[in-house]
C-alpha positions, 0 to 999 in steps of 0.5 A: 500500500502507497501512502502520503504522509506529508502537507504540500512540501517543496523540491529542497525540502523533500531532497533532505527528506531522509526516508524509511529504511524498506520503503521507496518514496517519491515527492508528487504534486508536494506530498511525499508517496511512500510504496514498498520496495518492488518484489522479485517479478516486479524487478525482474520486469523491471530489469528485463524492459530496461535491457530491452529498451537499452538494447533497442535505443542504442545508436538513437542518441538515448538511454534507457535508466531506472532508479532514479527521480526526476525533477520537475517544477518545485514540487514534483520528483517521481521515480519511474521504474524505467525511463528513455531520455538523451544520452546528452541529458542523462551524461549532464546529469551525471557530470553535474551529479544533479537530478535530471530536470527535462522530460524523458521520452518514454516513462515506464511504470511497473504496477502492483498491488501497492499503486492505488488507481488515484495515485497511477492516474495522477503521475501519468497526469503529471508525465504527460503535463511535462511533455513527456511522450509515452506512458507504458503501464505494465500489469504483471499479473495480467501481462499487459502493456498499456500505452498512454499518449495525450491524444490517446490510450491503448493495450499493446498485444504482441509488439510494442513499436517504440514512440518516433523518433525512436525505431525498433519493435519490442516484443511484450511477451519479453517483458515478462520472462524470468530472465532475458 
């Protein structure tokens, strides 16, 4: 279970937040969001679209990471389990040692039984209000890919083509094998 624990708070204030030992925590429109930390098909899920997407935006210009927040405005530092940004962005990023602060292309986020529909709805309503692409909701458990745009939501079956300019295919039965 997921929960806010904290009134309306800022950017700063929430980097000197220090957190709960097992718990992930994430700053949403100023409230801080505690989840528990994902469980083995939720990381191997995780592990295998990162790979994948990697693999697949190689020679793009982009990266594929995990496990890390992202800055947007002063009140708003999610943490997607997977996100595609430039690799120029990302090498920023890792020379200033600073959170990234642009919108990556693709944003991936792995659901379990802890993310509360509210609570899904309001960070793909934030991802795409910072011009961010796409959206990819996985449901483990039932094995599906949802794809969300601004101008559109819909289920991937067996492919999912990644967002122009990026080229490449994925197949969504890969996302969900024990180990690629």
């Amino acid at each position: 279970m997921s929960a806010a624990i904290s009134p309306p708070i800022t950017v700063e204030q929430y980097q000197r937040f220090e957190g709960y030992p097992g718990l992930k925590d994430e700053l949403i429109n100023g409230q801080i969001v505690l989840s528990p930390q994902p469980k083995p098909l939720h990381q191997q899920i995780t592990k295998n679209i990162g790979r994948l997407l990697d693999a697949a935006v190689q020679g793009q210009g982009y990266t594929a990471q995990q496990n890390s927040n992202i800055r947007f405005g002063n009140a708003n530092m999610p943490s997607p389990d997977v996100f595609v940004i430039t690799k120029n962005e990302w090498n920023l990023a890792c020379e200033s040692d600073e959170y990234i602060s642009s919108a990556p292309f693709l944003v991936v986020e792995v659901l379990s039984r802890a993310n509360r529909k509210k609570r899904v709805e309001e960070k793909v309503k934030l991802y795409l209000s910072q011009n961010v692409k796409e959206v990819w909701l996985i449901r483990p458990k039932r094995k599906t890919l949802e794809v969300i745009r601004q101008d559109r939501r819909a289920f991937a079956r067996d492919r999912i083509a990644l967002p122009a300019p990026l080229e490449g295919l994925l197949e969504v039965a890969s996302f969900f094998t024990p180990e690629i």
